[in-house]
C-alpha positions in Angstrom: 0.0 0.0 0.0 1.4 3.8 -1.0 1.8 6.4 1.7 -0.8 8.5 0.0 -3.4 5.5 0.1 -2.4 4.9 3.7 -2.8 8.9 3.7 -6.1 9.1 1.5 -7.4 6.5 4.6 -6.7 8.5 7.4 -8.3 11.8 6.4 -11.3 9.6 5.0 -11.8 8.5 8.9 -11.5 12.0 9.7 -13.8 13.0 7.5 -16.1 10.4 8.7 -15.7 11.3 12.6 -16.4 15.1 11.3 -19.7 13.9 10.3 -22.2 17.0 9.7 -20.9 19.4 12.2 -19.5 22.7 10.9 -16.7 23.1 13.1 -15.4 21.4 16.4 -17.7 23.1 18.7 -20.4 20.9 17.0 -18.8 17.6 18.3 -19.7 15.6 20.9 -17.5 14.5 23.8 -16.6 10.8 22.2 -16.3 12.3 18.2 -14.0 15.0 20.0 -12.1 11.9 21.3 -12.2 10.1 17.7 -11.3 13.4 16.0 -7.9 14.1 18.1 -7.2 10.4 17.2 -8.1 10.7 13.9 -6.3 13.7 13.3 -2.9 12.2 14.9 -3.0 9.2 12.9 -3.5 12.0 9.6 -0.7 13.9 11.3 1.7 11.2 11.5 1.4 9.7 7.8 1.7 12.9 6.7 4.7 13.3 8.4 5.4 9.5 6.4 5.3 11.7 3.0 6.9 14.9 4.2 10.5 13.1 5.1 10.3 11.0 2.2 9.6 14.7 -0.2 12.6 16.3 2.4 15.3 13.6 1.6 14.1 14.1 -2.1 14.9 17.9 -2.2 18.4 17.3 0.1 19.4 15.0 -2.6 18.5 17.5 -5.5 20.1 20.2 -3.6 23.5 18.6 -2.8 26.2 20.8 -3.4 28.0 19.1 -5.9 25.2 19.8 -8.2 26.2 23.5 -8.0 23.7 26.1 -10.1 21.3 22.8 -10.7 21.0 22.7 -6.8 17.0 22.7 -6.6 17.2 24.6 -3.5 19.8 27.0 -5.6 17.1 27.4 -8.4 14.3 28.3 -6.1 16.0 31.2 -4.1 17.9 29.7 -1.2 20.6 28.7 0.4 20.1 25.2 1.2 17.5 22.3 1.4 16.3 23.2 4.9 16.0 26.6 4.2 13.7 25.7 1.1 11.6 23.4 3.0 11.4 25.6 6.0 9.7 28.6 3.8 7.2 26.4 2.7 5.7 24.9 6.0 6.4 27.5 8.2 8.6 25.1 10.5 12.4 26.6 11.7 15.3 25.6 9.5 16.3 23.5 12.3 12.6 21.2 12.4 13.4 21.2 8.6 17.2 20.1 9.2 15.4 17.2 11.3 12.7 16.4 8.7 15.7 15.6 6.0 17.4 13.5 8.2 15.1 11.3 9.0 13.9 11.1 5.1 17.7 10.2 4.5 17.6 7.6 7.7 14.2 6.0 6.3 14.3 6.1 2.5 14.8 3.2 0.1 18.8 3.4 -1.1 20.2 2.0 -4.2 23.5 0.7 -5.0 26.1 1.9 -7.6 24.5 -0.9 -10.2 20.9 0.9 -9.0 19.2 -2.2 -7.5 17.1 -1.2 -4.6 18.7 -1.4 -0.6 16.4 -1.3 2.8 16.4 2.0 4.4 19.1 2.2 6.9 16.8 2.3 9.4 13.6 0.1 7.9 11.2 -0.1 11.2 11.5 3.4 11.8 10.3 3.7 8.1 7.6 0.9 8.5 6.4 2.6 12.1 5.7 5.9 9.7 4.6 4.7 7.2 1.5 2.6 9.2 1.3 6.0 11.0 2.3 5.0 14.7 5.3 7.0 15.2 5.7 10.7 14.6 8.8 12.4 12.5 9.6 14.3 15.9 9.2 11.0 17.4 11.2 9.2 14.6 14.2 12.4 14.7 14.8 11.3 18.1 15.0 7.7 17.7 17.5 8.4 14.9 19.6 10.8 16.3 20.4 8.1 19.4 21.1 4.9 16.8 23.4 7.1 14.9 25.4 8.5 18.0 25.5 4.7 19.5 26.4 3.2 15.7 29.7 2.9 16.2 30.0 1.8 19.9 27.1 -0.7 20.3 27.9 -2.2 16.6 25.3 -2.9 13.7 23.4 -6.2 15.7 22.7 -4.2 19.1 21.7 -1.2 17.1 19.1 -2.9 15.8 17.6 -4.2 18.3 17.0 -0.9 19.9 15.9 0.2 17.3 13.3 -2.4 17.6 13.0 -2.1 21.1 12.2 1.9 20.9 9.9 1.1 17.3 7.6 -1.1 19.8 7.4 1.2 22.8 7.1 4.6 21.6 4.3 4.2 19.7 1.3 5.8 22.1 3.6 7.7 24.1 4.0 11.5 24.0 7.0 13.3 22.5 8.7 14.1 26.6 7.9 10.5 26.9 9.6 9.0 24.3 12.8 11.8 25.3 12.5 9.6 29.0 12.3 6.1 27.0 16.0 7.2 24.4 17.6 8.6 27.3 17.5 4.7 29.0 18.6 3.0 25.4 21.2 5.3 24.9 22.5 4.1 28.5 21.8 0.1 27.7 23.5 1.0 24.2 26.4 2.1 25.1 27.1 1.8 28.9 30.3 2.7 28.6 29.9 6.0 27.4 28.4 7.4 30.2 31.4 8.1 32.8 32.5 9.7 29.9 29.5 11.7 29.1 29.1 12.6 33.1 32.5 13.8 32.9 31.6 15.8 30.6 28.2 17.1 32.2 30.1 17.5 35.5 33.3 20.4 34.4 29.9 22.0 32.9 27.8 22.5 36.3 27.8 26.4 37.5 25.5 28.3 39.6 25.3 31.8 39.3 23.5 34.9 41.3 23.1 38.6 40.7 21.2 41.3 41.6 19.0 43.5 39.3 16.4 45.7 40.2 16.3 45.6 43.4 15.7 41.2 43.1 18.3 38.1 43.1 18.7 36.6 40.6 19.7 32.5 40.7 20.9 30.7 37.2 21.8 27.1 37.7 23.2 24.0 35.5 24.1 20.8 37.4 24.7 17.4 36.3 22.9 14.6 37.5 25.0 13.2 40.6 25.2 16.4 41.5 21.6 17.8 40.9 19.7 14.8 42.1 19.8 15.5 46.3 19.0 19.0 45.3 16.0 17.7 43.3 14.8 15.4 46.1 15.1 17.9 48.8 12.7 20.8 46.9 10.5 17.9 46.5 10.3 16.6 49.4 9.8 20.1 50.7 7.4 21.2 48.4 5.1 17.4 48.7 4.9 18.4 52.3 3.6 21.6 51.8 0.9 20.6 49.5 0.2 17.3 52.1 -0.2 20.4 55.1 -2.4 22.4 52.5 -5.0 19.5 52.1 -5.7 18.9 55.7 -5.6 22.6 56.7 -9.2 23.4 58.3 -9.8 26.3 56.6 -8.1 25.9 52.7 -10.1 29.5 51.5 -8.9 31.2 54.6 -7.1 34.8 53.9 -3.8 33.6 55.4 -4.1 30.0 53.7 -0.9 28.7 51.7 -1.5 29.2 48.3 2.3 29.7 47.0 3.1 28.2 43.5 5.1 25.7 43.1 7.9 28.4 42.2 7.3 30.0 45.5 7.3 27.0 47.1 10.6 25.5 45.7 12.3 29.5 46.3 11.5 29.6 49.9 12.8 25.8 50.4 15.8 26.7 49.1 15.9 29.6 51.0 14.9 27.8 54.5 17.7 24.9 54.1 20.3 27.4 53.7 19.3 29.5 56.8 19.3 25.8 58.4 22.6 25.3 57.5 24.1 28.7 58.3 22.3 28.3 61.9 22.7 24.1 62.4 26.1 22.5 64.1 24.3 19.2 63.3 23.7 17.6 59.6 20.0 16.8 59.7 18.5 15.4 56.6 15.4 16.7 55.2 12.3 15.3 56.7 11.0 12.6 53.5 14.0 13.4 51.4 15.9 10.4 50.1 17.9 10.4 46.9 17.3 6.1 45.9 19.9 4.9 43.7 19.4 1.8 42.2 21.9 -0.4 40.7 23.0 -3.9 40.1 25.0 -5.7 43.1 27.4 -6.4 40.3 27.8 -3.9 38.9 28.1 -1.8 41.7 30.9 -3.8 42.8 32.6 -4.3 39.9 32.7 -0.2 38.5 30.5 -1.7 35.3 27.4 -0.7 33.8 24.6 2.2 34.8 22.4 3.0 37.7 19.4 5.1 37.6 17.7 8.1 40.5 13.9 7.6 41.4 12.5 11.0 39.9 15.4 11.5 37.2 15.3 10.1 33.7 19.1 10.3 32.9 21.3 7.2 34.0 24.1 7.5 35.9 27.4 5.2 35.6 28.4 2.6 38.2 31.2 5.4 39.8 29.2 7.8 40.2 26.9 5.4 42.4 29.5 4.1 43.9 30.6 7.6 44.6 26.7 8.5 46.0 27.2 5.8 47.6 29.9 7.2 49.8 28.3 9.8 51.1 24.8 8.8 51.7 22.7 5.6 52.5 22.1 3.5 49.6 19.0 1.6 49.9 19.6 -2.4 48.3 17.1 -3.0 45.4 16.6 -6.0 47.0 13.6 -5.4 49.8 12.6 -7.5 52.7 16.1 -9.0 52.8 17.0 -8.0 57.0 13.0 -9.7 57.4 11.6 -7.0 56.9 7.5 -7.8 56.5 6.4 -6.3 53.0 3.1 -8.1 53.5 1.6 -6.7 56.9 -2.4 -7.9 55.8 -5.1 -6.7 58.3 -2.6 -5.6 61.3 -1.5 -2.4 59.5 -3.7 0.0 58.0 -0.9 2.4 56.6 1.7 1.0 54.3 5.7 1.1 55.9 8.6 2.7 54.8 9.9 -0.4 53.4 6.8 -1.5 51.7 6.6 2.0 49.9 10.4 1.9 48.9 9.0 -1.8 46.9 6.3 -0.1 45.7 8.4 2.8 44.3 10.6 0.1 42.8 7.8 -1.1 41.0 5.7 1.5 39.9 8.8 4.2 39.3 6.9 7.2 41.0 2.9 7.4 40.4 2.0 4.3 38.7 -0.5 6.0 35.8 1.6 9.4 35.1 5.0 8.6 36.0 5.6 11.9 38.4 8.4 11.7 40.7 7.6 9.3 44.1 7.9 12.4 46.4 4.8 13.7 44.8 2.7 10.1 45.3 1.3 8.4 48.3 0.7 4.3 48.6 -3.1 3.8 47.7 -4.9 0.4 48.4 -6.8 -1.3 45.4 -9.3 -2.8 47.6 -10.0 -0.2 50.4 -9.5 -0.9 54.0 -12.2 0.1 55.4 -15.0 -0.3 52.5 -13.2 -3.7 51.7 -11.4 -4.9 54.3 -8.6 -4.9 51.9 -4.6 -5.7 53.1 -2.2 -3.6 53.6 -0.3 -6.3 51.1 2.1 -5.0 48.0 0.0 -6.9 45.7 -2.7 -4.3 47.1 -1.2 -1.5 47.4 -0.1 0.9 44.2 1.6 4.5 44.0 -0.5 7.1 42.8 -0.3 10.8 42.4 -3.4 12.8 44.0 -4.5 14.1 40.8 -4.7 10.3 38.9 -6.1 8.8 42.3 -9.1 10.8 42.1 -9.4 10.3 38.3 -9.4 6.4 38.7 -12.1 6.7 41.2 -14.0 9.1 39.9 -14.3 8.3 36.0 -14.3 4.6 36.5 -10.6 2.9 36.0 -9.6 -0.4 37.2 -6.5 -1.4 38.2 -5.1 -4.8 37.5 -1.8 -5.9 39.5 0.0 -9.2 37.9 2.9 -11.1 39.5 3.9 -10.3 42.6 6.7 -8.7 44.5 8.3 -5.6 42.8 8.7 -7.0 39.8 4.8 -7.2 39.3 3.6 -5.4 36.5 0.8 -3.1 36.9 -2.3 -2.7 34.4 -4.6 0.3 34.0 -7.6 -0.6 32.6 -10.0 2.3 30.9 -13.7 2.2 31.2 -16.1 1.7 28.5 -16.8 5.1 27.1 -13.2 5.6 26.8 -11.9 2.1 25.1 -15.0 0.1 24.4 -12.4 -2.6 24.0 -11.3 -1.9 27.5 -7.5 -2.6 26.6 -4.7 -2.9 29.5 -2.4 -0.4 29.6 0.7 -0.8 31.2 2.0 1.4 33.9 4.8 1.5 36.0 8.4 1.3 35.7 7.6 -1.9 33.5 6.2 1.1 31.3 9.9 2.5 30.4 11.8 -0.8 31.4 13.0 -2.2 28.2 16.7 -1.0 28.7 16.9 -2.5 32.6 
């Protein structure tokens, strides 16, 4: 089938969702739903046909061609600045659109018998119209910076690995999901890489106008107990502002976010300047996770609950040495992960299995600090147990979604390596498919 037949298809379904109405505010609710979906399925075999035209006009605007550059002929400079003009993207969104075309299009030889695209399930994932060009750019750029280190055979199977995953994920999540392969690519390019990072971290403060001024770039190793303890601060607030008696009250907390994470940062400082003790911050814990064996033996990557970019084995090993490192490996000194009817509210170590499993809130992925350990079946409405295979991290804002708009949740396996199933209700997916949350979600590099 031709990308403009697979194209022709998807703007006849949206014409078909479109019905009679004369513009969107004549939908209802559920062809609202099948118009976005429509449109994004158009949108992404479009994009299909726009790389494959991009890689067309690079290669008639090559520079060897000289005056016959097609670009040349038409007034500018170069193929990006040719195709940027007539979308109305940036040069560098065209830049991207060519090399993907070049990454996904159908090669010849020298005798001019056909070759598979360098990168054929990228091409095939287009073409059907489940992955994106943005999508598609990104998934490019990390196979060709890995080419060389990972070698042809592991190459291609992340490229497989990212062509089944990102499809149905949003472009920040499929940033999350390349930032893991590139780690499980090439594991031994990250020292390097935090090197790197690390003789780049600054923090910088002026004043102007009467106002301070704070402009700060850390790497990860460094950055990630700074992370933890604004969030920890700032999940405390928002905890005290719920059970507050009076939340509408004049002098009730109603600071940002900004403010919030400002006047922490401000606070732990005084505390310092004023302490002759360390204390840690009350529910702030940076958890690195890494293999026994590879934290022993300096080889492979670790990863920080709440942060998306890996970390080598030294610079765990280096956390590690200034800070308790909590084993992946729960239960171990007996502690009970299973408590049943005896405990209504879920221990520290059953929440540190839980965040192992579900890798912050279990349906949108936010940062553990912001979540709190939910039962499936209620305690007190179902008697349920305060059991891991019961309990589940969620963020306030998808907890009340769940019960209020009628998702299940679906927990299989047990232990932290269970895998975790959101299930949507009728008017949402008449087919009421599973989708998979957790850490299992973004786990195909562990």
């Amino acid at each position: 089938m031709s990308q403009l037949t697979v194209l022709h298809e998807a703007l006849t379904r949206l014409d078909e969702v479109w019905a009679d109405a004369s513009d969107a505010n004549g939908l209802s609710r559920e062809q609202l739903i099948a118009a976005t979906n429509a449109v994004g399925l158009l949108q992404r075999r479009l994009d299909a046909v726009h790389v494959d035209v991009a890689a067309g006009i690079a290669s008639e605007s090559r520079p060897e061609l000289g005056a016959d550059s097609l670009a040349k002929q038409q007034g500018f400079r170069s193929a990006a600045k040719l195709i940027a003009a007539a979308t109305g993207v940036s040069t560098g969104d065209a830049s991207r659109l060519i090399k993907v075309g070049e990454a996904t299009a159908i090669r010849t030889d020298l005798l001019g018998s056909r070759l598979p695209a360098k990168y054929p399930l990228v091409r095939e994932a287009m073409t059907a119209g489940t992955l994106s060009a943005q999508a598609a750019a990104l998934i490019i750029a990390v196979l060709e910076r890995c080419r060389i280190a990972a070698g042809l055979e592991r190459i291609a199977e992340g490229e497989r690995m990212l062509v089944d995953t990102a499809p149905g994920l949003a472009l920040d999540e499929v940033r999350r999901l390349v930032v893991r392969v590139e780690a499980w690519l090439d594991p031994d390019g990250v020292e390097p890489r935090e090197d790197e990072q690390r003789g780049r971290r600054s923090l910088t403060f002026h004043e102007r106008g009467g106002r301070l001024h704070f402009d700060g770039d850390f790497d990860v190793e460094t950055g990630a107990p700074i992370v933890a303890a604004l969030r920890g601060y700032v999940s405390a607030a928002f905890a005290a502002r719920k059970n507050a008696p009076d939340p509408d009250a004049p002098d009730a907390d109603h600071r940002t976010v900004a403010m919030l994470q400002a006047d922490a940062l401000a606070l732990f400082c005084s505390h310092v300047l004023g302490c002759k003790e360390r204390t840690p911050v009350a529910g702030a814990t940076v958890i690195v996770r890494i293999d026994y064996k590879d934290l022993v033996g300096g080889t492979g990557t670790a990863t920080i609950d709440g942060i998306d970019q890996p970390v080598s084995a030294g610079a765990a090993r280096r956390m590690a040495a200034g800070a308790e490192v909590i084993p992946c490996v729960l239960g171990g000194d007996s502690e009970i992960l299973d408590w049943g009817r005896k405990k209504r509210l879920f221990t520290r170590a059953q929440r540190l299995a839980l965040v192992e499993r579900d890798d912050g809130c279990a349906m949108c992925n936010l940062p553990p600090e912001m979540t709190k350990a939910h039962h499936l079946r209620w305690w007190k409405r179902d008697h349920g147990r305060t059991d891991l295979s019961n309990g589940i991290l969620l963020c306030e804002t998808c907890h009340h979604r769940i019960h209020d708009n009628g998702w299940e949740i679906r927990i299989d396996g047990s232990g932290i390596t269970a895998r975790v199933w959101f299930i949507p209700p009728a008017y949402v997916d008449p087919a009421r498919t599973p989708r998979l949350g957790g850490r299992a979600r973004f786990g195909i590099a562990a």
